[in-house]
N, C-alpha and C positions, 0 to 999 in steps of 0.2 A: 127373403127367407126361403132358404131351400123345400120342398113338400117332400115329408118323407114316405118312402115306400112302406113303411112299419106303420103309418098312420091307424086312427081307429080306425074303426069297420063303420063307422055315419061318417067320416069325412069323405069328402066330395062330392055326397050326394044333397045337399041343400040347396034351394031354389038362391041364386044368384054366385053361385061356384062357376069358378071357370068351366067350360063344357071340356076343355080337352085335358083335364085333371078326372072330371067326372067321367070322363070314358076310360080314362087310365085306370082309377078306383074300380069301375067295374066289368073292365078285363082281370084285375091282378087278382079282384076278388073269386073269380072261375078258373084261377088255376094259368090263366093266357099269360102267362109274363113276356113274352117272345111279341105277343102282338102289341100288347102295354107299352115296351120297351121302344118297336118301332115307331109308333106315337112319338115319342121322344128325340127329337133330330139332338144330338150335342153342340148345342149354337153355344150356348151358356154353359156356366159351370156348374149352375143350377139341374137343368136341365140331364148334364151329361153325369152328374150324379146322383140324380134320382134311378134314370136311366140304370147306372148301375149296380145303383141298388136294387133295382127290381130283377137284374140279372144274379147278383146275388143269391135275392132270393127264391128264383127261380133253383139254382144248383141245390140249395140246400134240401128243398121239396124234392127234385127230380135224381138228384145224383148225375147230371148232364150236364152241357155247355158252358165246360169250367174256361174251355178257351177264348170263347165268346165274354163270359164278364171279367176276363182276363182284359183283353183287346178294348174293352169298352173302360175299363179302369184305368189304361194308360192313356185310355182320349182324355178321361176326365182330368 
């Protein structure tokens, strides 16, 4: 099951979550999408769209790096 970037605001923070979700959750929750994202290698397809969704929603908050979850949407 893919982890969505939309997730609540308590996911990934409970004791036995994966830790490199739980750092993803709280970079994206400070705004970091760009560092969130790097976390994310696109091994999987999982991965490479979460990934871009965070990049996503990075654009939508910043009004920037439309090229970037452009490029990351066609890995996916």
């Amino acid at each position: 099951m893919a982890h969505s970037a939309m997730a609540g605001s308590g996911w990934g923070t409970t004791e036995g979550d994966d830790p490199l979700q739980t750092a993803v959750w709280r970079l994206r929750s400070r705004g970091c999408w760009a560092d969130a994202a790097a976390l994310l290698e696109p091994v999987t397809a999982d991965t490479a769209l979460q990934r871009t969704a965070l990049l996503v929603e990075r654009c939508l908050y910043t009004e920037q790096g439309w090229a970037e979850a452009e490029d990351a949407l066609r890995t996916a």
